[in-house]
C-alpha positions in Angstrom: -14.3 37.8 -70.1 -11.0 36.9 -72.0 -11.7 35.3 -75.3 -10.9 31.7 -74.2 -13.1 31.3 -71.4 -16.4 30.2 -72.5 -18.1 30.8 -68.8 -16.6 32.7 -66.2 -17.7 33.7 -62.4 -15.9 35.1 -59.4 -17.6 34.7 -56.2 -16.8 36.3 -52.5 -17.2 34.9 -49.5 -16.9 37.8 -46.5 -18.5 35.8 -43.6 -16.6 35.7 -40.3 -14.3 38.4 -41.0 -13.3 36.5 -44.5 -12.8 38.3 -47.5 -12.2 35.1 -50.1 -12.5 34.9 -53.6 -13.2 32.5 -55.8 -12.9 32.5 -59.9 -14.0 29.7 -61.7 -14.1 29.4 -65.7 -14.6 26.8 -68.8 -11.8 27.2 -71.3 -11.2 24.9 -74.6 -8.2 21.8 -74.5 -7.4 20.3 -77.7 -10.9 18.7 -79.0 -12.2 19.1 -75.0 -12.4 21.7 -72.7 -11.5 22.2 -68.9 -12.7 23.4 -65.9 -10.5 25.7 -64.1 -10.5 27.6 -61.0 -8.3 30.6 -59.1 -8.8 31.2 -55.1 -7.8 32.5 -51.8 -7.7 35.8 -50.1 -8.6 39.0 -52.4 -5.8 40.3 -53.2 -3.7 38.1 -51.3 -1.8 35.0 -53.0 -4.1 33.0 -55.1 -4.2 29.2 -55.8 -5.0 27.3 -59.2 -6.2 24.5 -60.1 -8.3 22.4 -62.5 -11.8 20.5 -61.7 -11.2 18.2 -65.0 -7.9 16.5 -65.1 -8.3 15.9 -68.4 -10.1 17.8 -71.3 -14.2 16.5 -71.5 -16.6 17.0 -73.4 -18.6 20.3 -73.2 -21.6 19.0 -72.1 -20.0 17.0 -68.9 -17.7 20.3 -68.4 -21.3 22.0 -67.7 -22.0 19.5 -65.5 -18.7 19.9 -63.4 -19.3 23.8 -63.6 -22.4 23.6 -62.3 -21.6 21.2 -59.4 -18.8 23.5 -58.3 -20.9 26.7 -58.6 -23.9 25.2 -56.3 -21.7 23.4 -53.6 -19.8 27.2 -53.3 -23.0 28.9 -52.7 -24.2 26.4 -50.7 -21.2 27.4 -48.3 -22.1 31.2 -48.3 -20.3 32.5 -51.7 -21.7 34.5 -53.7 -21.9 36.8 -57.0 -21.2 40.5 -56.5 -18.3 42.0 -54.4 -20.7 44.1 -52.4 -23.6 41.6 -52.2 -24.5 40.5 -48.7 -22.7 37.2 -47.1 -25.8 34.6 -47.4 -27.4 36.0 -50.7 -27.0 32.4 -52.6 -28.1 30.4 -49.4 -31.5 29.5 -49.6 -34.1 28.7 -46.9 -30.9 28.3 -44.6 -31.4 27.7 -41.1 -29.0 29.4 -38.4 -28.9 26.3 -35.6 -26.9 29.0 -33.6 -24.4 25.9 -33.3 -20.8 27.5 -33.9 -17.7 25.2 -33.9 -14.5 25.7 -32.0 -11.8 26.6 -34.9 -8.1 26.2 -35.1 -5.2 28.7 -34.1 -2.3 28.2 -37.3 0.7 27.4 -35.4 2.8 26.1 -38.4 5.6 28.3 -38.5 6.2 27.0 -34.7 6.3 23.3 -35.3 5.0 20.1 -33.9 7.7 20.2 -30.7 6.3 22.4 -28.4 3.0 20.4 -27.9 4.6 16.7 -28.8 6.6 17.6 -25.5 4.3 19.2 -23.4 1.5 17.1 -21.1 -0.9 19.2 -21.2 -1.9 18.7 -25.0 -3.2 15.9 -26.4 -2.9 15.5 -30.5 -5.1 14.0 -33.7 -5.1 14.0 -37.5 -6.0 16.9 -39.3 -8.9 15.4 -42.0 -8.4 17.2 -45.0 -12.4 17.5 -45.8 -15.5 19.6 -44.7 -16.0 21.1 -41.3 -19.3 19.3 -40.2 -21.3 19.5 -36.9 -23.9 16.7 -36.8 -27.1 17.3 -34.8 -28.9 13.5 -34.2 -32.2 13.4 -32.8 -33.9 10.4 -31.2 -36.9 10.1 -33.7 -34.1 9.7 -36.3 -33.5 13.1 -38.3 -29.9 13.9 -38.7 -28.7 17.5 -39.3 -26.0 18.6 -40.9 -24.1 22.1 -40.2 -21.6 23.7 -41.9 -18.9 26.1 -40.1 -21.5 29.2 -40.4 -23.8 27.5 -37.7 -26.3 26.6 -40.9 -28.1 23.4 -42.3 -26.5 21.7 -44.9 -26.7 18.7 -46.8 -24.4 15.6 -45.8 -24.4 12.5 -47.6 -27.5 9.6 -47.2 -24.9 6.5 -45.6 -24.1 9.1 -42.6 -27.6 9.2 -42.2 -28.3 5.9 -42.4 -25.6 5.2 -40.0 -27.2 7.2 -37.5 -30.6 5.7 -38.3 -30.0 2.2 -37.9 -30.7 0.5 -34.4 -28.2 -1.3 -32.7 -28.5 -4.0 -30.6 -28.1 -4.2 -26.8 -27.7 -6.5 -24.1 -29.4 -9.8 -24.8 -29.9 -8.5 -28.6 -32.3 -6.0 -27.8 -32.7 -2.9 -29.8 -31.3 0.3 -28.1 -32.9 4.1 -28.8 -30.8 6.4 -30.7 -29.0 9.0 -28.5 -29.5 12.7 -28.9 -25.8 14.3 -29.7 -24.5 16.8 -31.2 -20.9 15.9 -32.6 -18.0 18.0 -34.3 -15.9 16.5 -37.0 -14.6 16.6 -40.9 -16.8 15.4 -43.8 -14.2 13.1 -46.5 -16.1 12.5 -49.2 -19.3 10.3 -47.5 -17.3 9.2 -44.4 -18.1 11.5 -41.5 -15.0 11.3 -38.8 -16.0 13.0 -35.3 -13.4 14.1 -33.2 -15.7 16.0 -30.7 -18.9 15.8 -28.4 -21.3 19.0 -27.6 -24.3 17.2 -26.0 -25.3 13.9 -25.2 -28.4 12.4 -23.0 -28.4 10.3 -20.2 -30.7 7.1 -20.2 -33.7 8.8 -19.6 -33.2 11.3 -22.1 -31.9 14.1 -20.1 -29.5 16.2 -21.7 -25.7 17.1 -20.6 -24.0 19.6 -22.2 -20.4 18.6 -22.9 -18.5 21.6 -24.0 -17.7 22.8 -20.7 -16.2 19.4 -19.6 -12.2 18.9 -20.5 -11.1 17.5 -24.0 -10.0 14.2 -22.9 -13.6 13.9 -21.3 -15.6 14.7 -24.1 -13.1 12.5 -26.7 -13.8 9.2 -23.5 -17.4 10.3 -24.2 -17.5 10.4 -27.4 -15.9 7.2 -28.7 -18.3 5.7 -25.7 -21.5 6.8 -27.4 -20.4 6.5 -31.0 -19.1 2.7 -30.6 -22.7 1.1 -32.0 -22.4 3.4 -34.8 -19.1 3.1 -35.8 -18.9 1.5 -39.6 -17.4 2.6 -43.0 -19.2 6.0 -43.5 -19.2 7.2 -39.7 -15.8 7.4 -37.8 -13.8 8.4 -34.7 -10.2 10.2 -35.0 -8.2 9.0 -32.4 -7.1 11.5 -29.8 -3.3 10.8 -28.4 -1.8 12.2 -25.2 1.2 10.6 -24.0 4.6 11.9 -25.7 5.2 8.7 -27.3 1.8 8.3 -28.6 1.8 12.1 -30.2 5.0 11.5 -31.7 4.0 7.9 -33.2 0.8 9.6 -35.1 2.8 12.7 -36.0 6.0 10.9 -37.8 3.2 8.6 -39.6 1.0 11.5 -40.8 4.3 13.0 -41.8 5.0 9.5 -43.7 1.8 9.2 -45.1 2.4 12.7 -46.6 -1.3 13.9 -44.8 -2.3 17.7 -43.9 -1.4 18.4 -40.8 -2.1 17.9 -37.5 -4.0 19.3 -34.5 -2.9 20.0 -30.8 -6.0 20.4 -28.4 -5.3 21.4 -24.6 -6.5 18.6 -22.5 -8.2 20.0 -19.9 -9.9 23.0 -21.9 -13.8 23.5 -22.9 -15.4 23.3 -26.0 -15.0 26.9 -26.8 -17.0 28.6 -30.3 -14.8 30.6 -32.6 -10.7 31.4 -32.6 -8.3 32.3 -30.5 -6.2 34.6 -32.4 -3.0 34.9 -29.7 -0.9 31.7 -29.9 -0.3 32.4 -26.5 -3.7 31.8 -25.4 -4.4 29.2 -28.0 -6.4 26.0 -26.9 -6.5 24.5 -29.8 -4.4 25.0 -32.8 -3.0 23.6 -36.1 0.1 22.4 -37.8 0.2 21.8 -41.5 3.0 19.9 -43.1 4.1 22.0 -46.4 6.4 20.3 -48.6 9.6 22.3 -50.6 10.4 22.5 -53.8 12.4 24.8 -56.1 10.6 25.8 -59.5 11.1 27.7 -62.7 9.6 31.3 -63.2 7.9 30.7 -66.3 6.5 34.2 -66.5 4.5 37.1 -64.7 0.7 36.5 -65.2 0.5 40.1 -63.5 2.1 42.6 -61.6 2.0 40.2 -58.6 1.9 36.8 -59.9 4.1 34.3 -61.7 3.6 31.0 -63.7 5.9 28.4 -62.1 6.9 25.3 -63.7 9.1 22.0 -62.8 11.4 19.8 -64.9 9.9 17.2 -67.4 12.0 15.4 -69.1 13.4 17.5 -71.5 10.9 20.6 -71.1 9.0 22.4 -68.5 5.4 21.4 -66.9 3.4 24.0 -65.2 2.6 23.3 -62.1 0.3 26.9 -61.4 0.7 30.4 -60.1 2.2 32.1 -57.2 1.4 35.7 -55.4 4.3 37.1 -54.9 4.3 39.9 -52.1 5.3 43.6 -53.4 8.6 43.3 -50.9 9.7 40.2 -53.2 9.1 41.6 -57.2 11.9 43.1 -57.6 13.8 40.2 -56.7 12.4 38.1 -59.6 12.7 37.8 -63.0 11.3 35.4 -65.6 14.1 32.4 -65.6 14.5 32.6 -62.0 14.4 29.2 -60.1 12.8 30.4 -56.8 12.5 28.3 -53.3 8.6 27.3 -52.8 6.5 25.7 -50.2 3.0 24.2 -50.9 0.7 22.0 -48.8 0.6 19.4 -51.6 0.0 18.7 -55.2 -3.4 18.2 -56.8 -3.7 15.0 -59.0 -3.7 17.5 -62.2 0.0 18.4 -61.0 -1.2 21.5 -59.4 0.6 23.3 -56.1 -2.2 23.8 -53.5 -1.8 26.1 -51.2 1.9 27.6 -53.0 3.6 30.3 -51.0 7.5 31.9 -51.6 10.0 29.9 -49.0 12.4 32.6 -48.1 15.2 31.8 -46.0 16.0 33.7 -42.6 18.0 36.4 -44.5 15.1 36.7 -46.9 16.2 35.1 -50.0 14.0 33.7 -52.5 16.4 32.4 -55.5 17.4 28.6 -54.7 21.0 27.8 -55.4 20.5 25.6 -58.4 20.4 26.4 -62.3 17.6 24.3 -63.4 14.0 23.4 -61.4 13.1 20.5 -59.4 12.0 17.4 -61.2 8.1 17.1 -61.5 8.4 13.7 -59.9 9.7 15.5 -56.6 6.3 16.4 -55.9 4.5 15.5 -52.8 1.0 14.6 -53.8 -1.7 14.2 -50.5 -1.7 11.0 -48.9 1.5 9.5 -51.4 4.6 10.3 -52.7 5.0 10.3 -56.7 1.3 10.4 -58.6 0.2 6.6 -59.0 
């Protein structure tokens, strides 16, 4: 442990085929301290940023520590490069539920699907992959992209709990269903139906049925329990209608967004060949031009943008082995990053070559610090 980091812990995550680190420390600020963390792929590029915007006192820096720590090994990370996927999950139940996850079709672009028929398109939450299993005697269970039990917050079940009225005012039965969405903070947004049951309880599994079907399904069951903590994410499928939502998520500065073919099944796991794809995803990275500040390590570099009159760090980059000898402490080098944390952070910062594989922008000094594209807004309010 380096002598100013008062707690450190790396913990790996290899379920699914992952191999994903993740380094968190306390380190002193001034009269405070901070909680910072490192992660991505092992030994692929890395991303930093900080859990405490601002320096706090050691006691509450704990506290953050702590909360970080426990909600990573609740997701399957643990201590121990070698130790087994689900050593930190406790008593966790496998629901043998698996979720349908996304093909990355970023470096294609938007056009392909906004043009074609055959897709249909919705927002890309930026939040936790969450299957909801809801049960008429009112449990609600939550499960995380491993097929596993997990915590979600008390107002989705409550939403789930409460009886709605019917015709005349009468109160209705809860519906079995098993739904698919993205967990923002405590508001649960479903863009997906597994199962449903008919009026006399019997049950019809969805996933084979097309995506336009199950999404008609889904906002037809879900309308009684539609309120501030339990949502639907719109699904468009005319041309107009994708290109509307995708030059607003564009304007709104969100994640991405997601293509789904229209008449395909509910299918568990990835489709790895973009050919085949039936359901993939297109992030919006921003660009940006920053200073090397210097090399944190053979295969790393401190990057900083213009403020005011000095330099801000705005955290590190990998750089792959085919780009090191290309850059040099001073360099201003073209970046792309999904977005900027509120502690002026790059998340998700990779090199932004151009076709003939340069990585030095054509400008002497860095972009200013108030270029940055924050999520969901422009400058930092």
């Amino acid at each position: 442990m380096e002598d100013d980091k008062m707690k450190l812990v790396s913990l790996y995550s290899t379920e699914g085929g992952s191999d994903k680190v993740y380094t968190m420390w306390i380190e002193p600020q001034g009269d405070g301290f901070l909680v910072q963390a490192q992660w991505g792929r092992r030994g692929g590029p890395m991303q930093a940023g900080t859990k405490t915007p601002k320096p706090v006192g050691l006691v509450d820096a704990e506290k953050v520590y702590q909360k970080v720590l426990k909600e990573k090994q609740g997701k399957g990370y643990h201590e121990g490069e070698t130790a087994p996927a689900f050593s930190q999950v406790t008593n966790a139940v496998d629901t043998g539920l698996r979720p349908m996850l996304l093909t990355d079709c970023t470096s294609e672009g938007p056009k392909r699907f906004l043009e074609d028929p055959a897709w249909g398109a919705q927002e890309k939450m930026n939040g936790k992959r969450i299957m909801l299993d809801i049960f008429p005697d009112g449990r609600v269970v939550g499960i995380n992209r491993r097929g596993l039990e997990c915590p979600i917050p008390q107002e989705v079940t409550d939403a789930f709990k409460a009886k709605r009225g019917g015709r005349g005012g009468s109160a209705r039965p809860i519906p079995r269903l098993t739904l698919d969405g993205e967990l923002v903070g405590t508001t649960y947004h479903a863009f997906d139906l597994l199962l449903e049951a008919d009026d006399i309880g019997k049950q019809i599994d969805r996933k084979s049925n097309p995506v336009n079907v199950r999404h008609y399904r889904l906002t037809t069951v879900l309308r009684l329990f539609l309120c501030e903590s339990v949502k639907t994410v719109d699904l468009m499928v005319s041309t107009a209608n994708k290109g509307l939502l995708v030059t607003r998520l564009q304007t709104e500065r969100r994640e991405g967004v997601v293509f789904k073919r229209l008449d395909a099944p509910y299918e568990p796991g990835r489709r790895e060949n973009v050919a085949k794809a039936i359901a993939v995803k297109v992030k919006f990275y921003a660009t940006i031009s920053a200073i090397v500040m210097w090399w944190t390590d053979k295969s790393s570099v401190e990057v900083g943008l213009k403020d005011g009159p000095s330099v801000m760090s705005v955290g590190k980059v990998t750089i792959h082995a085919k780009h090191v000898d290309k850059i040099s402490m001073g360099n201003i080098i073209r970046l792309k990053y999904l977005y900027a944390t509120s502690a002026k952070q790059l998340y998700q910062a990779n090199l932004d070559p151009t076709a003939d594989g340069k990585v030095i922008a054509d400008q002497l000094v860095p972009d200013p610090i108030a270029d940055l594209k924050f999520e969901g807004k422009g400058e930092e309010e």
